[in-house]
Structures are given as structure tokens and as C-alpha cells.
LUMZA-187329 format. One record per residue (C-alpha): x, y, z. Coordinates in steps of 0.02 Angstrom, whole numbers, padded with zeros to 5 digits, always signed. Layout:
residues N
XYZ ...
end
This chain:
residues 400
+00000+00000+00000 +00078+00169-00061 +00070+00311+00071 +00021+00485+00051 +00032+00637+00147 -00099+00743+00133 -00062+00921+00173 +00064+00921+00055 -00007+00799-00061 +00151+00672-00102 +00122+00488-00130 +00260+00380-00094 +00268+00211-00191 +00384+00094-00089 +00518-00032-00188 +00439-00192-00084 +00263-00142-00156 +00323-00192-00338 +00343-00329-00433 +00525-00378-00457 +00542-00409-00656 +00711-00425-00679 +00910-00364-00603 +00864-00197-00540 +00692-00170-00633 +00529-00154-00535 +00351-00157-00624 +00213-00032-00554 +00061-00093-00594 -00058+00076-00627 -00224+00013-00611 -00176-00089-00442 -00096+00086-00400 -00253+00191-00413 -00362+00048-00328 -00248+00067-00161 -00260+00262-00169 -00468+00228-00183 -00455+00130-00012 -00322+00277+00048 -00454+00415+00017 -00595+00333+00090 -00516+00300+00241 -00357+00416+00306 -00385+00544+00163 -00573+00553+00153 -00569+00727+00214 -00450+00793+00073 -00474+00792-00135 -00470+00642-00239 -00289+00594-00304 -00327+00552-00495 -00481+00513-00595 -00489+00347-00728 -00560+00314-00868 -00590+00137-00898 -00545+00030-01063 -00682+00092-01209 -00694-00025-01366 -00764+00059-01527 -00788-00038-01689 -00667-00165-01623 -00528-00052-01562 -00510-00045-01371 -00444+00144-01313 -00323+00085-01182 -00361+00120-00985 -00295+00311-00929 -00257+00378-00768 -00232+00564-00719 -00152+00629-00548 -00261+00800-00520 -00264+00923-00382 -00059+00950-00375 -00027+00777-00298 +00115+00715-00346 +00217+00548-00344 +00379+00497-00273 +00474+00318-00236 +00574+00237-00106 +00743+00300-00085 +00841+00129-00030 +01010+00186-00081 +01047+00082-00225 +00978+00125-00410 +00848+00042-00453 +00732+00045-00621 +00531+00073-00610 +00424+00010-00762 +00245+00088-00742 +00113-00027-00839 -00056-00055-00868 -00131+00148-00906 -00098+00287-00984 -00051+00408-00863 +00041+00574-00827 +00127+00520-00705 +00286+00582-00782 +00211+00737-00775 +00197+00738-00569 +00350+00634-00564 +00477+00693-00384 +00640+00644-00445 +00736+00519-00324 +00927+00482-00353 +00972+00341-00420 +00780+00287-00481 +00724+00286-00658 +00554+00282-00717 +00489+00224-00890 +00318+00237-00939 +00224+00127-01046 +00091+00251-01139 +00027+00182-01306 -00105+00209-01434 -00232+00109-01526 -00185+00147-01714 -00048+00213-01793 -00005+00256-01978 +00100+00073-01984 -00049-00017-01937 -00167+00080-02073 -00046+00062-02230 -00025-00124-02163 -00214-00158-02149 -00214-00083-02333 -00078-00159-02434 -00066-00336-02356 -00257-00357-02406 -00281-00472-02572 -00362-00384-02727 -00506-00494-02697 -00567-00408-02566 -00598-00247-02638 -00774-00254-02730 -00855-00108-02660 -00900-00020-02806 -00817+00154-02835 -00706+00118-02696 -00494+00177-02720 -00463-00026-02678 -00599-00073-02832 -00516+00053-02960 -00330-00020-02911 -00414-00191-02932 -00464-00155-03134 -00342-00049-03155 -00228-00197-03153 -00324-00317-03269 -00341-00166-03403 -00182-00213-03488 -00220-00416-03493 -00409-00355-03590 -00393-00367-03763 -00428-00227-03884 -00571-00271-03961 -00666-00268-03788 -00621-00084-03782 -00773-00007-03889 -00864+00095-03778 -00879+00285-03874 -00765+00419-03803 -00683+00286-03677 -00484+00289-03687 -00501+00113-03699 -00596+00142-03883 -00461+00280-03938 -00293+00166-03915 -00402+00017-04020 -00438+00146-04152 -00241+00192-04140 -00192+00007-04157 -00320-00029-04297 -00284+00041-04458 -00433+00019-04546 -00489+00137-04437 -00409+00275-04525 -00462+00383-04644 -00382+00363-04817 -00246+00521-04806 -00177+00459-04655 -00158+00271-04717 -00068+00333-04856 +00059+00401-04766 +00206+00262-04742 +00219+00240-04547 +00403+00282-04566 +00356+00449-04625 +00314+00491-04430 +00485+00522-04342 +00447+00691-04275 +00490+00657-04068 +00341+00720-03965 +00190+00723-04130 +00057+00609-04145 +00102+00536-04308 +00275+00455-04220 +00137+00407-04070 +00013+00310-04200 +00181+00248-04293 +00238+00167-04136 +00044+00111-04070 +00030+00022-04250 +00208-00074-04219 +00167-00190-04072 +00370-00209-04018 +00389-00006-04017 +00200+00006-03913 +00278-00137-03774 +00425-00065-03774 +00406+00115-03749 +00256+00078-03646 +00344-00064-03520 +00512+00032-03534 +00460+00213-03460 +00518+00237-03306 +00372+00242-03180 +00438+00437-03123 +00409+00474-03299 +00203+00470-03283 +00151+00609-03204 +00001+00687-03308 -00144+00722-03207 -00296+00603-03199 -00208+00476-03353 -00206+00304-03335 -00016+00292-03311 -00033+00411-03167 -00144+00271-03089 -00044+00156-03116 +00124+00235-03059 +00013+00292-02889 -00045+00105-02849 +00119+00051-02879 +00201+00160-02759 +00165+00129-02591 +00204+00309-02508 +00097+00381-02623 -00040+00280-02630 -00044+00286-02426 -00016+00478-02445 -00157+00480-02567 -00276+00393-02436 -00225+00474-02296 -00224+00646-02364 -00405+00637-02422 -00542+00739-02370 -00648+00635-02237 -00790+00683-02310 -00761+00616-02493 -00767+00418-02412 -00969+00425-02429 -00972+00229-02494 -01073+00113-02374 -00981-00025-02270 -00820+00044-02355 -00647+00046-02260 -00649+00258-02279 -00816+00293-02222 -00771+00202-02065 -00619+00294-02044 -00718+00454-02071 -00852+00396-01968 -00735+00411-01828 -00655+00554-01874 -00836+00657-01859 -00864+00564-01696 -00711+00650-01600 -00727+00818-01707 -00921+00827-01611 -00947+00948-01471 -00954+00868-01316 -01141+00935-01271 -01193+00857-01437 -01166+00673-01335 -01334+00677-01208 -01386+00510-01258 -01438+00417-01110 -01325+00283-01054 -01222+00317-01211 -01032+00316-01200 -01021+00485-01283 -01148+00558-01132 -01023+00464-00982 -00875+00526-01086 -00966+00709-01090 -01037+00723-00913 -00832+00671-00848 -00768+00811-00969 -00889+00934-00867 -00864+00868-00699 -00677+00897-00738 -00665+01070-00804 -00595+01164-00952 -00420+01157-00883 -00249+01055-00915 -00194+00903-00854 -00203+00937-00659 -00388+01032-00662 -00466+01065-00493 -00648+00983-00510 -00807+01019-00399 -00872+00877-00322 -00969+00816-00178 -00890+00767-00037 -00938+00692+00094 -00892+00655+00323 -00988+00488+00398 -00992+00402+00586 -01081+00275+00640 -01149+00240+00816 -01149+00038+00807 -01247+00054+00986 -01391+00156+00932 -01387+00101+00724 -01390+00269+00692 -01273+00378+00520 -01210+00543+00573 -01192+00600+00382 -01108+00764+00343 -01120+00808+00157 -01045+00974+00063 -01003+01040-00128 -00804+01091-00159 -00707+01152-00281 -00507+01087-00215 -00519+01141-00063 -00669+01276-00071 -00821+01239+00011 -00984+01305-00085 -01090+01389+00022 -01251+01423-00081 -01299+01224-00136 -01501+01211-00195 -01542+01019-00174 -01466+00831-00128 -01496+00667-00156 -01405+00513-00094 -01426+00338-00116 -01318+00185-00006 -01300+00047-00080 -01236-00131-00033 -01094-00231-00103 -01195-00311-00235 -01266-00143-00294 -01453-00152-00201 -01504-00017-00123 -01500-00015+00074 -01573+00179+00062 -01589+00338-00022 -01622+00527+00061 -01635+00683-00019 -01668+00871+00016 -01805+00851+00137 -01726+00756+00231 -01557+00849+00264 -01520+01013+00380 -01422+01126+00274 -01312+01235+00380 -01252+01405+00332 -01094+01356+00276 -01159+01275+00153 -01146+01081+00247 -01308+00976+00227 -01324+00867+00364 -01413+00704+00437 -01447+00579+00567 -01504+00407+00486 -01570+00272+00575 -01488+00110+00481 -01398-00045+00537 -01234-00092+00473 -01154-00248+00451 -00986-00271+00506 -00829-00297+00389 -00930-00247+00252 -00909-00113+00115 -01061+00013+00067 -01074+00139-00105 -01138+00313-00084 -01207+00399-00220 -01224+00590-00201 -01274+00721-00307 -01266+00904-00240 -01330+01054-00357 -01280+01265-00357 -01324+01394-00473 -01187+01314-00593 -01255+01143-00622 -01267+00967-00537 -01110+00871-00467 -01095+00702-00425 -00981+00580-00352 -00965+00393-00292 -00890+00352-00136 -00876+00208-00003 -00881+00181+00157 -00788+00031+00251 -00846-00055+00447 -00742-00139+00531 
end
């Protein structure tokens, strides 16, 4: 168990409470971190601000955003100075711990923070995927799929009016001409750069392979052709540059790889009051963005807080409840409501307004007649409102 001293808000990790990996390396388990500081506050520290807020493992579409915990209210965190160096491997969150980090000689801390998708994992997902599995018509992976059987078709399947494909089968078919031009001996077109030396070589099947399979790829660079296309699928930066560099809004195809992406993309670019669906992820996600403030990474959030005894002889709750911001008390709440609850979640009561004193200090408070068991653990739900809004927290309460 980590200890923490309160009025000046350090936590001390100690070497013993760590998991010995390896030589002089030490693993610091996050999540089993923030779970000791819970039983810390609501116990020695209930009278003082919470140490960090979590946010637990979301999974969207199949990707799980990793676990993330952030040290708030200016505590910060410190190790065991045992005299010999020692190496501290913090796992299993994203945190900022590095960011309330106390220095110790001779200990060095490495933090594990991570992220769901990269760029790697995108152009991997994109290129190591057969041609067979682009069909979605109109799709970038559907033109790269014909675009590399247009060469294997054979010209006379190429007589659609206007298409390219119909020009370069008039090119290669002479009687296609008119008369003047057939006239003309094919030799006759040397001119580098006209479109007599063009036809002359499109008419001689060894000059059309060769200059056609000889060009350097580089060498296609004419807006919107086919070799274009086929130099851009071809080369992998710019293909993946290409897809990446798109607007969001042009991948409109349903079930397609891009609308997915931009899907998401419109998902985090929402406001966070546009996400009040109840029980939604987006409204939790929302109503912990308010709770938390507008500020940086250690923002000072109002919350309920809350002071209980119990008198085991008489079954009675002495049950002090107040609103703070840090350290401020808020003297001018409107209403409260409160619900304890048992281990398993059922409700062993709920009291609200009417049934509090509210003092002129702003602390609501109440005498509650209600057994407790012994050795047993109890949630309290409160929610305390102001003129700003409605705040509210979870806390628990331990017998003994």
C-alpha cells in the first residue's frame, strides 16, 4: 500500500510494493496503483481531494482505447529511496505520471503510454489485403483492382464511345483511319513528341511494349491519365499519402474501409454537449469532461464530498455532506440526493433534500437510522446542485 501525505499531497510508492521483473527493474502496476489510493481516500484521506480520476478501457468498432489515469489536484508521486539504483516500469494505463513525477537519485522511471492505431498499422491493414477483397464499387481498392487487369483485356473489348479504352483500339487498328492518313508510310512519322511518331509506334506492337513497359514509372506524371494510376498504386508512399491525405468527407461509400475511418473522425470532431444520449458512451464521456473542467492536465474539479460516523450502539449515520471546488467549500448548494447501496449494488437507502439540515456554511447534514453490518463495504451515491449545475460523485464507506 503506497502512502500519502496529505497536506502536502506526495504519494510515496515503496520498492517492496512492486513486482521484481528482472536485475534492478521493478514493475508498477497503474491500475492496482489507483485501486490502493481509492481505499487511501476513503479511509485516512477522506477529508482531502481525490488523487486522480480513470477512465476505464472503451472499445469502438473493435478497437479498445487503452485504460488512462490522471493525478489531479497538484498531488504528486515519489518512490522509495533505498540507496541503491533501481529501475521502475509503470504498466497497465496511460497516465501522466511523468508529468507529477519527484525525482529520487538513483531511480528511473519508464512509462508505458501507447495508442490504438498508428499510420504502420493503417498502410498495413491496406496493402497486405488481397485484390479480392476490394469489390465495393467506386471504392480507391476497386479502381486499383481493374486498373490492373486493363492491360491483360484485349482490344477489341475496348469499344465503348469516347472511352480511352476505344481511342488506343482505333490507334492500333488501321482500318480505322481515314484514307490520307493510311497513305502516309508509318516511317514517315519520326517527329519526337507528334502524334504521327505516337500512332507509328501504337501500330508497331514491339515499339507500343517497349516504350510503354520501358518508361520509367517517375516518368508518368500527367494528371488524372491512366499511367498516373498506375504509377500511384504502384508506389506505396503515395498511394498511402493519397488515402491518408483525403478529405474525410469524400469516403461517402457504405460499409467501405474510408467511411469508417471518417465515421470516426466526425465522432471526436463533435462537441461534447452534442453526446446527451442516455447511457451512451459519448454522454459518460461528456458528463466526466464537465465534472472535470476546461483546464490542463491537473484541473481542480467540484465535487461532492462527503464526512460519515456511525454509532454501532444506537444504528444510527451521522452524515455530513458538502459541494467543493479543491479545497473551497460552496456555500449556496439548492438540493441533494443520496442513495447507499450494498456490495452487490441493491439499495439499502436513499435521502434527499427534505430530509437533510443545510447549515449556513453550506454543509447539509443528517442523522439516519440504519444498521450496518460489520466488515462490510457500502457505495454512496451523491449528487449536490448550485447555481452552476449538478455534481456528483461515488464514494464508499468501510466497517470494521
Amino acid at each position: 500500500m503506497p502512502s500519502v501525505d496529505w497536506p502536502t499531497r506526495i504519494i510515496t510508492v515503496n520498492q517492496a510494493e512492486m513486482a521484481l521483473l528482472s536485475g534492478a527493474t521493478y514493475e508498477l502496476d497503474l491500475n492496482q496503483f489507483r485501486l490502493d489510493l481509492i481505499a487511501l481516500e476513503t479511509t485516512e484521506g477522506i477529508a482531502y481531494p481525490s488523487t486522480h480520476q480513470h477512465t476505464a478501457p472503451i472499445t469502438f468498432g473493435g478497437t479498445t482505447l487503452s485504460r488512462v489515469i490522471e493525478f489531479i489536484n497538484g498531488y504528486q508521486v515519489t518512490f522509495e529511496d533505498t540507496g541503491t539504483p533501481y529501475n521502475v516500469s509503470a504498466t497497465g494505463a496511460n497516465s501522466n505520471i511523468l508529468d507529477v513525477y519527484i525525482p529520487v537519485p538513483g531511480v528511473s522511471l519508464a512509462v508505458n503510454n501507447s495508442v490504438s492505431l498508428d499510420v504502420a498499422t493503417i498502410r498495413d491493414e491496406i496493402w497486405n489485403a488481397t485484390m479480392a477483397n476490394y469489390t465495393v464499387a467506386g471504392s480507391a481498392g476497386q479502381q486499383q483492382t481493374a486498373s490492373s487487369t486493363l492491360l491483360d483485356d484485349t482490344l477489341a473489348s475496348h469499344s465503348t464511345a469516347g472511352t480511352i479504352g476505344e481511342a488506343i483500339q482505333q490507334a492500333a487498328t488501321p482500318a480505322l483511319f481515314s484514307a490520307d492518313l493510311l497513305d502516309t508510310a508509318l516511317s514517315a512519322h519520326t517527329t519526337l513528341g507528334t502524334a504521327g511518331l505516337a500512332l507509328q509506334n501504337a501500330a508497331d506492337p514491339t515499339l507500343f511494349s517497349a516504350d510503354l513497359l520501358d518508361t520509367a514509372m517517375a516518368a508518368h506524371t500527367v494528371a488524372g491519365s491512366v499511367a498516373e494510376a498506375v504509377r500511384d498504386g504502384q508506389d506505396t508512399t503515395r498511394f498511402v499519402e493519397a488515402t491518408l491525405d483525403a478529405d474525410a468527407a469524400s469516403y461517402q461509400v457504405a460499409g467501405s474501409i474510408g467511411e469508417a475511418i471518417s465515421n470516426a473522425a466526425n465522432l471526436l470532431d463533435n462537441l461534447q454537449a452534442s453526446h446527451l444520449g442516455i447511457g451512451t458512451i459519448g454522454a459518460s464521456i461528456n458528463t466526466a469532461a464537465v465534472n472535470a473542467g476546461t483546464g490542463g492536465g491537473t484541473a481542480v474539479e467540484t465535487a461532492p464530498q462527503m464526512s460519515v460516523s456511525y454509532d454501532e450502539d444506537n444504528s444510527q449515520i451521522d452524515i455530513i455532506a458538502w459541494l467543493s471546488t479543491g479545497s473551497v467549500i460552496q456555500s449556496s448548494p439548492t438540493s441533494i440526493s443520496m442513495t447507499w447501496r450494498n456490495q452487490d449494488g441493491s439499495v439499502l437507502f436513499a435521502v434527499s433534500t427534505a430530509n437533510f439540515a443545510l447549515t449556513a456554511s453550506g454543509y447539509y447534514e443528517i442523522t439516519q437510522s440504519q444498521a450496518l453490518a460489520g466488515n462490510s463495504l457500502y457505495f454512496v451515491e451523491t449528487a449536490i446542485t448550485d447555481g452552476s449545475g449538478t455534481y456528483t460523485s461515488t464514494m464508499s464507506v468501510s466497517t470494521s
